[in-house]
C-alpha positions as CSV (number, residue, x, y, z in Angstrom):
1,X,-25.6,-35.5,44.3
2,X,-27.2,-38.4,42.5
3,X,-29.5,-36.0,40.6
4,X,-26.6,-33.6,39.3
5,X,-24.5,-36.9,37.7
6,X,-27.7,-38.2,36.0
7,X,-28.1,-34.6,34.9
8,X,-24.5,-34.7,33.8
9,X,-25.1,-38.2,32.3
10,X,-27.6,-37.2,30.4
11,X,-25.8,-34.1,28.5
12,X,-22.9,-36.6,28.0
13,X,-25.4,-38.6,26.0
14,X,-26.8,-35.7,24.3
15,X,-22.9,-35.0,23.2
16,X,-22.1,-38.2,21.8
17,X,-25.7,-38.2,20.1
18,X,-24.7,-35.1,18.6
19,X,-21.8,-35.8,17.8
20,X,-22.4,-38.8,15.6
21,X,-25.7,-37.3,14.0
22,X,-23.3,-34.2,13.1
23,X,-21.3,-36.6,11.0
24,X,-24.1,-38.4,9.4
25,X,-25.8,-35.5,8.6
26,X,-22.0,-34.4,7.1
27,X,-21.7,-37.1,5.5
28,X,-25.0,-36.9,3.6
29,X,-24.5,-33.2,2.5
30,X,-20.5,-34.1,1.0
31,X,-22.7,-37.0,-0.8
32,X,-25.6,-34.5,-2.1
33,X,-22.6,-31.9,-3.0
34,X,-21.0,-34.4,-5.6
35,X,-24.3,-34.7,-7.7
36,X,-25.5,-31.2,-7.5
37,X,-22.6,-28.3,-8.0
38,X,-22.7,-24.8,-7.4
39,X,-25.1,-24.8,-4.9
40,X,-24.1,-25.1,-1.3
41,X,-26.2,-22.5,0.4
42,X,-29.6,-24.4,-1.1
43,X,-28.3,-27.6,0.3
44,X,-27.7,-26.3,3.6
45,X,-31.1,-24.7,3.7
46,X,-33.1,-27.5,2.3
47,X,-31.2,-30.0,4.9
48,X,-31.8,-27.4,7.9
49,X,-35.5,-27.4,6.9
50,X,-35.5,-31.3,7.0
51,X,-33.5,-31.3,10.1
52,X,-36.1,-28.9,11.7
53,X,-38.9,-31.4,10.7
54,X,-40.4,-28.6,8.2
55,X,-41.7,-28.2,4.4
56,X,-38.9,-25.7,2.0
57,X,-40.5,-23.7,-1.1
58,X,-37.4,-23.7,-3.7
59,X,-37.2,-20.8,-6.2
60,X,-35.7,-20.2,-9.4
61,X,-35.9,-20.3,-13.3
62,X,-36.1,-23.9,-14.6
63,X,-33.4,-25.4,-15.5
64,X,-31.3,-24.8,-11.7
65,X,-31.4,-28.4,-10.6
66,X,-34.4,-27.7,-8.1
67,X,-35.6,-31.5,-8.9
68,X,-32.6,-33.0,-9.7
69,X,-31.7,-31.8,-5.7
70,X,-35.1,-33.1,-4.2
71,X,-34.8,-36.7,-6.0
72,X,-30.8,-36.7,-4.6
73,X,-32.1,-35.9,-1.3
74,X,-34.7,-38.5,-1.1
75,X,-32.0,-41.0,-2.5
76,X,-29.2,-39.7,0.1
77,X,-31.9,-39.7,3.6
78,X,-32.9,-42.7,2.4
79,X,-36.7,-41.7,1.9
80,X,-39.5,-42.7,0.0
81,X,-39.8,-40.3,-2.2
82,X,-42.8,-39.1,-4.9
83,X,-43.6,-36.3,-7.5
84,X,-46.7,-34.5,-8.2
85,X,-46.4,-32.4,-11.6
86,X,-48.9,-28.8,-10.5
87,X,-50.8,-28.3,-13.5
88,X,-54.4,-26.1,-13.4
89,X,-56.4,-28.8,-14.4
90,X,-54.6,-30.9,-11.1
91,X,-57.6,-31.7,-8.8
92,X,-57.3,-32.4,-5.1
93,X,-58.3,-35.9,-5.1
94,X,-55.1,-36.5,-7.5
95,X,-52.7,-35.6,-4.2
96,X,-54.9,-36.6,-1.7
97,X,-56.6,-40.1,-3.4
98,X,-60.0,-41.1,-3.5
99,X,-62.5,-43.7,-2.3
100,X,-63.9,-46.3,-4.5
101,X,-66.5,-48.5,-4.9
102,X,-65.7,-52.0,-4.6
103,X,-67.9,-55.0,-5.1
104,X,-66.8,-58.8,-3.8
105,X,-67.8,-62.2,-5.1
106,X,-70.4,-62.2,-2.9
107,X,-71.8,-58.8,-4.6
108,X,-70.7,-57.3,-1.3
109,X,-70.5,-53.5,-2.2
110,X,-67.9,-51.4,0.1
111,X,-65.6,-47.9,-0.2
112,X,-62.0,-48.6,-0.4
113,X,-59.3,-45.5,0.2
114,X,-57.0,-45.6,-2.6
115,X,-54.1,-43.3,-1.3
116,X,-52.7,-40.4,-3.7
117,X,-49.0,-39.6,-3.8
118,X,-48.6,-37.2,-0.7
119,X,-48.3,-40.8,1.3
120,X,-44.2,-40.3,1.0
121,X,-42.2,-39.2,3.2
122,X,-40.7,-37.0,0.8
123,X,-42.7,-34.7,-1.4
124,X,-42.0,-32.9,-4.1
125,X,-44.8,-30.4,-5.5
126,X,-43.2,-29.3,-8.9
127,X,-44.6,-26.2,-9.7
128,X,-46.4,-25.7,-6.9
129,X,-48.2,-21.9,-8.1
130,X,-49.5,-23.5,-11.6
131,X,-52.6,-25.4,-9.7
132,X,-55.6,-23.7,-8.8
133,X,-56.3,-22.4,-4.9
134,X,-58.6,-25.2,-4.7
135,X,-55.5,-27.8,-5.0
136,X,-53.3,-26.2,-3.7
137,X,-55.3,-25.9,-0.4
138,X,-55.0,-29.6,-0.1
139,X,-51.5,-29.7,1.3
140,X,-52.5,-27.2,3.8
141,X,-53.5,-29.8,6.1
142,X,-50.8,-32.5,5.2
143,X,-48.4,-29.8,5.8
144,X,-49.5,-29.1,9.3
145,X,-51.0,-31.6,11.1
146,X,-49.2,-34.5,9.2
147,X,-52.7,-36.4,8.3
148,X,-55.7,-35.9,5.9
149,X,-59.2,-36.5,5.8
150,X,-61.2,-38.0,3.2
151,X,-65.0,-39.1,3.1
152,X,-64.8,-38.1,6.9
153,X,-61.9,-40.4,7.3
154,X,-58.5,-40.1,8.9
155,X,-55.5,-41.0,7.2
156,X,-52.2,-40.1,8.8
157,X,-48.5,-39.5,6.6
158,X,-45.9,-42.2,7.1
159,X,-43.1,-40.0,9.2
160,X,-40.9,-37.7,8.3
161,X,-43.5,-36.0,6.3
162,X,-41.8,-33.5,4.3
163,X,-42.7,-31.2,1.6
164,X,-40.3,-29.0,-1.0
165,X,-42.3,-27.5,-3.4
166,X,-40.4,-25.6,-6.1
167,X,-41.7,-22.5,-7.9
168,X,-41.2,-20.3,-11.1
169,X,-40.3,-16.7,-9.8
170,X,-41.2,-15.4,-13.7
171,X,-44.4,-14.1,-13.5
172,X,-46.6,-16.3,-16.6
173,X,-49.9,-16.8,-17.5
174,X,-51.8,-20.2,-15.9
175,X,-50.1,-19.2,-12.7
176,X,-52.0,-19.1,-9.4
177,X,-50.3,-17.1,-6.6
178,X,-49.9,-19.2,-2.8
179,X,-52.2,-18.1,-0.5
180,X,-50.8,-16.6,3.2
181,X,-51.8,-19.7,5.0
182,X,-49.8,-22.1,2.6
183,X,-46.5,-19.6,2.8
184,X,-46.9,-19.4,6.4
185,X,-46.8,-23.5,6.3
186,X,-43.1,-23.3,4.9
187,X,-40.6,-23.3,7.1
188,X,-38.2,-21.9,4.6
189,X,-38.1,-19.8,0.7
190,X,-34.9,-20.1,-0.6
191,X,-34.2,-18.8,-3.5
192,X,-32.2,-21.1,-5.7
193,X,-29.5,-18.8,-8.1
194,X,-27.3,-19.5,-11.2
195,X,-24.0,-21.0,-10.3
196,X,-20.4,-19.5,-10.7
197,X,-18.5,-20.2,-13.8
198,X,-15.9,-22.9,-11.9
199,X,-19.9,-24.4,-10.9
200,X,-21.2,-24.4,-14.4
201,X,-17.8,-25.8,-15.9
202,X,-18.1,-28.8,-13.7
203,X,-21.4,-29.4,-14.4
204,X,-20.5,-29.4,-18.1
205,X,-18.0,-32.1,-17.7
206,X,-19.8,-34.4,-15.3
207,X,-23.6,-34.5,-16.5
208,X,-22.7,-34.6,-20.3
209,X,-20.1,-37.6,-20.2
210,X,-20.7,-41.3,-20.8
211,X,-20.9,-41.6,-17.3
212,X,-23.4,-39.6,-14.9
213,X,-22.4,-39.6,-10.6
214,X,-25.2,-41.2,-9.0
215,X,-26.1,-40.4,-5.3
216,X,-25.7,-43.1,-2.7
217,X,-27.5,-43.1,0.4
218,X,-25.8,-41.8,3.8
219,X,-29.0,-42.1,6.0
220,X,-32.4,-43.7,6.7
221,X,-35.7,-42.3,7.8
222,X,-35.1,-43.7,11.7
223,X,-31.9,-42.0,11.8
224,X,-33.6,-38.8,10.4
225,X,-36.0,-38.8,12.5
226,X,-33.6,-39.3,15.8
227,X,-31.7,-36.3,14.6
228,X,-34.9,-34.4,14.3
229,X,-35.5,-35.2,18.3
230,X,-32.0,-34.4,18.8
231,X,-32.0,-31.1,17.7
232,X,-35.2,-29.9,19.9
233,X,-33.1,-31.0,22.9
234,X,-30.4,-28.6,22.0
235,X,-29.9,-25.8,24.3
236,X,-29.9,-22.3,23.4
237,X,-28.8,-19.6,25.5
238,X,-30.8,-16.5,26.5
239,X,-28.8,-14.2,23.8
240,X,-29.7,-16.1,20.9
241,X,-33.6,-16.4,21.8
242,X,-33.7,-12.6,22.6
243,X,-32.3,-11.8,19.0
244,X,-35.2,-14.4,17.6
245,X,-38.0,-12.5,19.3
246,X,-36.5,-8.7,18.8
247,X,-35.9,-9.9,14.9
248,X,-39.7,-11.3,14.5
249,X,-41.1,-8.8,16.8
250,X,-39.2,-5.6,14.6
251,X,-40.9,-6.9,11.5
252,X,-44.1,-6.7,12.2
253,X,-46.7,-3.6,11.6
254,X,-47.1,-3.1,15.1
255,X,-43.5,-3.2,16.3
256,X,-42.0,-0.5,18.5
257,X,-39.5,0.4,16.4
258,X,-41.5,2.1,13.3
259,X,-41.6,-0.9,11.7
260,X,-45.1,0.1,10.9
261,X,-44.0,2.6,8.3
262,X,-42.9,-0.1,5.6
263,X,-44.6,-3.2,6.5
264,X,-48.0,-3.8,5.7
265,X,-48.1,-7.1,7.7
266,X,-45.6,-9.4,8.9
267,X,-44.2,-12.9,10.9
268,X,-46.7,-14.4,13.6
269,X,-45.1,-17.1,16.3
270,X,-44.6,-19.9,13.9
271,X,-41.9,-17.6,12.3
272,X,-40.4,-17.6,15.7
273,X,-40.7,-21.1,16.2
274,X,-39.4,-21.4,12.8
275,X,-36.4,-19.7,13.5
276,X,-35.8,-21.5,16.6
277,X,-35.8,-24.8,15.2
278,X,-33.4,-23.7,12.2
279,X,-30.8,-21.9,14.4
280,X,-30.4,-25.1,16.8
281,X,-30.3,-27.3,13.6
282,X,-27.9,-25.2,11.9
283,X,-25.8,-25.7,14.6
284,X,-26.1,-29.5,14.8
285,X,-25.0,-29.0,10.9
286,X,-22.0,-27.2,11.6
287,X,-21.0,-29.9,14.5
288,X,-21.9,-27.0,17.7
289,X,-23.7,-28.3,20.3
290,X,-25.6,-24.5,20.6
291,X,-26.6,-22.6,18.2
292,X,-25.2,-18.4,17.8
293,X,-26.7,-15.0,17.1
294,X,-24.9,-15.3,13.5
295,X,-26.7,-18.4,12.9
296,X,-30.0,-16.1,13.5
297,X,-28.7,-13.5,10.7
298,X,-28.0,-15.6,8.4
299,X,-31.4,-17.8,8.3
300,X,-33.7,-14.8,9.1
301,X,-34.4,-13.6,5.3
302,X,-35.3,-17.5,3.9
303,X,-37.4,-17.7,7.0
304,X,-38.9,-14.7,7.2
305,X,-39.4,-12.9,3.6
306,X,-42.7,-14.9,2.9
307,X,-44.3,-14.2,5.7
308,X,-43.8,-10.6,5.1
309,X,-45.4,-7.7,2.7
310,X,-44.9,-4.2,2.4
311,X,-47.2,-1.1,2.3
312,X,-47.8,0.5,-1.1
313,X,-45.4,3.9,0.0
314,X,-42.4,1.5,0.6
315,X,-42.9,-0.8,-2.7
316,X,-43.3,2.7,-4.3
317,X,-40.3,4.1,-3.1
318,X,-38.3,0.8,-4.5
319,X,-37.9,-0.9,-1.3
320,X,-37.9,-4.8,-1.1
321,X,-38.6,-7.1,1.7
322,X,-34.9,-8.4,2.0
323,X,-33.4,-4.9,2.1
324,X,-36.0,-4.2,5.0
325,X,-34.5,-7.7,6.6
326,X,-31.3,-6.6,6.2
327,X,-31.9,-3.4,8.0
328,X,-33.7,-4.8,10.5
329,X,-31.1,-7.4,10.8
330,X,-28.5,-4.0,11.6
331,X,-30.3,-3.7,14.9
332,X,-29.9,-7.0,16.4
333,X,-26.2,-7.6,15.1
């Protein structure tokens, strides 16, 4: 009997956790939503990927507020936040830093780690595709495993760690396509799109006046990060993980389902831990205390169309990857 009211205990905790992370986290998107208009979808993505304790790729032409949004969220979660500019001649040592030779007054020579700009807790890699593979491989192991090595040497990330890297979808010269491994390391792609016409007539009137709206900050990094243990403790039921694996498992090659017929390769287990993670903090989002099998339809394409390609036949035929989502998406809903 003891047992069962410290189990009960314990979810009443989890409740009133949740219940005042939901309005925090609510509270930060309103404040986010009042400097960057027109774009509520992206928002919720980019704060569901944050939530979940993962790295977003933004894309879209220039000119869509994809920085503007990463420099209000850093302000709003109360981050440190930095910016590295992708250029080709960008060389790893400029993200990573270097060592250097130092000499004391007593002619004393030692190295000394002088730390590049992916110590933040929020980073932002603006134009992400325009380094070379050599750079760009650098984040691979921030991105994962939250620490780098330099000269042999450790250096762990201040937590969060998070990176949203944005991207030009116009295919231009100087342009260096991300490798599988560093698209599988996103958690999300979400494609940022023009606003409405009510959107862009706001934005008119409030970013071209004598006064701009600033962002103010709703959150720190300690409350982040409790929200981000709060939402693994989230329960989900049986339903909801069945639709995650037949949704991954459909759009692979080698799925039961013929699959195999337009896919050329597809989503491994992080996609399913991916989508896991998302669903629960969508939920937490929304103010549920569990997340639904919509909540797995709606995040399945950002989470799952860079982690996917299609056989020559299918692109031949016109087909795209989120039109093969979508079907797939048919089955499960």
């Amino acid at each position: 009997m003891a047992s069962a009211d410290g189990v009960e205990k314990l979810e009443d905790a989890i409740v009133r956790s949740a219940e005042q992370v939901a309005g925090q986290i609510r509270a930060a998107k309103e404040a986010i939503s009042t400097v960057i208009f027109g774009q509520d979808r992206v928002i919720e993505n980019t704060l569901v990927t944050i939530l979940s304790g993962g790295h977003a790729l933004l894309i879209g032409v220039p000119g869509l507020a994809k920085t503007k949004l990463v420099e209000t969220l850093g302000i709003t979660l109360g981050l440190d936040t930095k910016r590295i500019q992708f250029t080709p001649d960008l060389m790893p040592s400029d993200i990573l830093g270097a060592e250097v030779l130092d000499e004391s007054n007593t002619g004393k020579r030692s190295f000394r780690f002088i730390a590049g700009p992916v110590f933040a807790q929020l980073l932002m890699a603006d134009e992400i595709n325009r380094a070379s593979p050599r750079t760009q491989s650098a984040l691979l192991q921030a991105m994962q495993e939250q620490h780098i090595t330099v000269a042999g040497a450790r250096h762990d990330l201040p937590k969060p760690f998070h990176v949203l890297a944005t991207q030009n979808p116009l295919e231009q010269e100087g342009t260096y396509p991300l490798p599988e491994a560093q698209l599988d390391r996103f958690l999300m792609e979400i494609d940022v799109d023009y606003p409405d016409r009510d959107a862009e007539r706001r934005i008119l009137f409030e970013t071209t006046g004598a006064e701009e709206t600033l962002a103010k900050a709703s959150m720190n990094a300690e409350i982040l990060i409790a929200a981000q243990r709060l939402v693994r403790r989230l329960p989900v039921g049986d339903s909801v993980v069945e639709a995650i694996l037949s949704l991954v498992r459909a759009a692979r090659p080698s799925s039961e389902d013929g699959g195999d017929k337009l896919i050329a390769w597809g989503p491994g287990p992080r996609a399913s831990q991916s989508l896991m993670l998302a669903v629960r903090a969508r939920a937490l989002l929304d103010g549920r205390l569990a997340p639904s099998i919509d909540d797995v339809l709606d995040l399945a394409e950002p989470i799952l169309k860079h982690r996917m390609a299609l056989t020559f036949s299918a692109r031949a035929e016109g087909r795209t990857i989120p039109d093969v989502i979508r079907q797939l998406k048919t089955r499960i809903g």
